[in-house]
C-alpha positions in Angstrom: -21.0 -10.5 25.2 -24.5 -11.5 24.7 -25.9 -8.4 23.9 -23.5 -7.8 20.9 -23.6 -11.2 18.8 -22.8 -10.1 15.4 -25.8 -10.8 12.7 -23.9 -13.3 11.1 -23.0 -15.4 13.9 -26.8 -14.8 14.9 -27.8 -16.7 11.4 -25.8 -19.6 11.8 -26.6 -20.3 14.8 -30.0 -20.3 14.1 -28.8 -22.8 10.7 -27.1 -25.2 12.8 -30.1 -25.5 15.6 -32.5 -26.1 12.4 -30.1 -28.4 11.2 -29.7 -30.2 14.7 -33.0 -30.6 14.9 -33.6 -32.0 11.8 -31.1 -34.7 12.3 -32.7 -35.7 15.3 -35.8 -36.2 13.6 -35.2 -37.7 9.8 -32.9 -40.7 10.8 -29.7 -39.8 10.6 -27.5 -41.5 11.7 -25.4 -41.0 15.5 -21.9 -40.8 13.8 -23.8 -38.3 10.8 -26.1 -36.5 13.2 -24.1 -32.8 14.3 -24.8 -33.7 17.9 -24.2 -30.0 19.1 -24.9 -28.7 22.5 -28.3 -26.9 23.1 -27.7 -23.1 23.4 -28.0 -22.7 27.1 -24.9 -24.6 27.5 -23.2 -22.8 24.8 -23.7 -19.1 27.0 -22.6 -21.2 29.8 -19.5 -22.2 28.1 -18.8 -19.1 26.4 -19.4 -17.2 30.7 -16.7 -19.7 32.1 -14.3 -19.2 29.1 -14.5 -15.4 29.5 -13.8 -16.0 33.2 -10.7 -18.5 32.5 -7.4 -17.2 33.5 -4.7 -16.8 30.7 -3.6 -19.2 28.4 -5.1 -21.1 25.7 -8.9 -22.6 24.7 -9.2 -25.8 23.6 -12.3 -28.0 22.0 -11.9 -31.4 21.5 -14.7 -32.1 18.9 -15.8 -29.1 16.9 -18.6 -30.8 14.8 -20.4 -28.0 12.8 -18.8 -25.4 14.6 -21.4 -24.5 17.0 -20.2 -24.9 20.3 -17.5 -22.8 18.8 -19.0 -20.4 18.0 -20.3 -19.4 21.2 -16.8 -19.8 22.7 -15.4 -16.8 20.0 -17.8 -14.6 21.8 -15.9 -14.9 24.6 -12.1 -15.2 22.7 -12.8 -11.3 20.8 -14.0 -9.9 24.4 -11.0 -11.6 25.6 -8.2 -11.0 22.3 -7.6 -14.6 22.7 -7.6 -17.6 19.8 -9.5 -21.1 19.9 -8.0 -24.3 18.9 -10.9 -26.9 17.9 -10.2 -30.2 16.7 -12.3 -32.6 14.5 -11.6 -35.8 13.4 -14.3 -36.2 10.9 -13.9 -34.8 7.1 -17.4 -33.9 6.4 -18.0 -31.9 10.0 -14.4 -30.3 9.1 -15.9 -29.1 5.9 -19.1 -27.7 7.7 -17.3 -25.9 10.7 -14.7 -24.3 7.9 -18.4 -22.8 6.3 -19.5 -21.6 9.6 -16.6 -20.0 10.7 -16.6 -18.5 7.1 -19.4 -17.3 7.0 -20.0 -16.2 10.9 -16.5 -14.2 10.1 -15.1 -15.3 13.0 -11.9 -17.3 11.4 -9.7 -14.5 13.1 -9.9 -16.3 16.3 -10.4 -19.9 15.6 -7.7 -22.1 14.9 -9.3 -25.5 12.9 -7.2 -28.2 13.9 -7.9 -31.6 11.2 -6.9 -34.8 12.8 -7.0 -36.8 16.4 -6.7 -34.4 19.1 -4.9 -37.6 20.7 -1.9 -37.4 18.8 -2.2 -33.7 18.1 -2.4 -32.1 21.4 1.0 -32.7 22.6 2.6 -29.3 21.7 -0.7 -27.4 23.1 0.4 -25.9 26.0 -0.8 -23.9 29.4 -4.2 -24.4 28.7 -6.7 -22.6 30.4 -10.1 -23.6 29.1 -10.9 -27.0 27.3 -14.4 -28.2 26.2 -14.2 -31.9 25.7 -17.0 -32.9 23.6 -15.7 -36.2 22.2 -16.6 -39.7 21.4 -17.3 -40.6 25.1 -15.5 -43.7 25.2 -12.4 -41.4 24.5 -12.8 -39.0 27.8 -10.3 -40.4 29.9 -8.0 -40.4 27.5 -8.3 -36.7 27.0 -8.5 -35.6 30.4 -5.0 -37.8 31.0 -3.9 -35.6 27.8 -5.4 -32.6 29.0 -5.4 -31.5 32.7 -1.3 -31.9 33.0 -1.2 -29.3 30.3 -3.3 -27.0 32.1 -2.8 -23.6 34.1 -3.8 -23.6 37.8 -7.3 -22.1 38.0 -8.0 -23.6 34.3 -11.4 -25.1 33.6 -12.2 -28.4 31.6 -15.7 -29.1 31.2 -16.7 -32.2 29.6 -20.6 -32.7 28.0 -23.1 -35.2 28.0 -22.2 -36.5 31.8 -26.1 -36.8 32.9 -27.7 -37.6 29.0 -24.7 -40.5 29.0 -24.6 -41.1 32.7 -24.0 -45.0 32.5 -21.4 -44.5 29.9 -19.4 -41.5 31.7 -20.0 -42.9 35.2 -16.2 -44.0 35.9 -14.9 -41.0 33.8 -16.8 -38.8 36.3 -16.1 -40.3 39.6 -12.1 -40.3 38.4 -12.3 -36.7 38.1 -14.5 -36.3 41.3 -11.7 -38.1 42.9 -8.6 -36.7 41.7 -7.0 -34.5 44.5 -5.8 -31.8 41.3 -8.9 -30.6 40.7 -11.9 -29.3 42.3 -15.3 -31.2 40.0 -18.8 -30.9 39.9 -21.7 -32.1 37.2 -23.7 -29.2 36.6 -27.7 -30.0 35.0 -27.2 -27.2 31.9 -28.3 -29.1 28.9 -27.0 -32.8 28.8 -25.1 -32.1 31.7 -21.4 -30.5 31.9 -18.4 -31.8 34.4 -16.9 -29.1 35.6 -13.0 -29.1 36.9 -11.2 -26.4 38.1 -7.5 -26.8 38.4 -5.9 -26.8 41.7 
C-alpha cells in the first residue's frame, strides 16, 4: 500500500504538510488553520482501515483532505468507498481540489454538512476516524458506535495533545463494556476502540 502511492497523491501530500506547517507558523487562526494529522498517524490509519472488516469508512472532519487521503490507499487495496464529512465551506472547497487533483474522487464520497444530522442513514460501519471539534466527540461516538459492525474500529485524534479536554470522552469509552479501547502515542495521540 505504501510502496505504490501514486505521484499525484505523493504531491499533495507534500502541499498540504507545507501548507500545515505554514499555518502553524504565520498566525492563522485555530478555526482557519487545516489542523491535519502528522503523516505517521495517517499510515497508521490507513494499516487499521485496511485491516477493518466489511462495511463502510467513515471521517467525521475531512479538513483539506489529508487524513483522507491516506485512508483511499487503503479503500483501492480494499475496492471500498470513504464517506468524509466537513462542516466548513472553505475546507470543503480545498478537500474537493485535493481529491481532484490526487485523482482519487472514485473512492471518496464528500459529504457537506453536520455529520450530526447527516449520519443517520450511514450504516454497518466498520472504520470511523473522528477528527472533530473535540467538544463534539461524545456526541459522535453516541452517533457512531451503535451503527457499527462487530470488530469495527473508531479511532478518535488528539486524545494526548488535548488530554484535559478529551479526558471524560476517553474514560467513557475506556469504560464502556461494547468496546475494547486503548490511547495509542502516534502523533497527537489516537483512541482506539474495537467493537465487541
Amino acid at each position: 500500500m505504501f510502496q505504490k502511492i501514486n505521484i499525484n497523491i505523493l504531491d499533495r501530500m507534500s502541499y498540504l504538510e507545507k501548507l500545515d506547517t505554514s499555518d502553524r507558523t504565520d498566525g492563522t487562526s485555530r478555526l482557519d488553520r487545516l489542523r491535519q494529522i502528522p503523516a505517521e498517524t495517517g499510515k497508521f490509519l490507513a494499516l487499521m482501515a485496511a485491516m477493518a472488516p466489511d462495511g463502510t469508512i467513515v471521517e467525521i472532519g475531512t479538513s483539506a483532505g489529508y487524513s483522507t487521503l491516506w485512508l483511499s490507499l487503503s479503500c483501492h487495496d480494499n475496492n471500498r468507498k470513504i464517506r468524509t464529512f466537513e462542516i466548513m465551506e472553505d475546507k470543503i472547497k480545498l478537500a474537493r481540489e485535493t481529491f481532484h487533483l490526487a485523482g482519487v474522487e472514485d473512492v471518496i464520497e464528500l459529504i457537506e454538512g453536520d455529520a450530526k444530522k447527516l449520519l443517520g442513514e450511514v450504516k454497518k460501519i466498520t472504520f470511523c476516524f473522528l477528527d472533530a471539534e473535540k467538544e463534539d466527540y461524545i456526541s459522535y461516538y453516541d452517533i457512531i458506535l451503535p451503527k457499527m459492525v462487530s470488530g469495527g474500529i473508531l479511532i478518535a485524534d488528539n486524545v494526548i495533545s488535548h488530554q484535559e479536554a478529551l479526558e471524560p470522552f476517553v474514560k467513557m469509552a475506556q469504560n464502556d463494556c461494547r468496546v475494547d479501547a486503548l490511547v495509542v502515542p502516534i502523533g497527537k495521540g489516537e483512541l482506539i476502540c474495537n467493537k465487541i
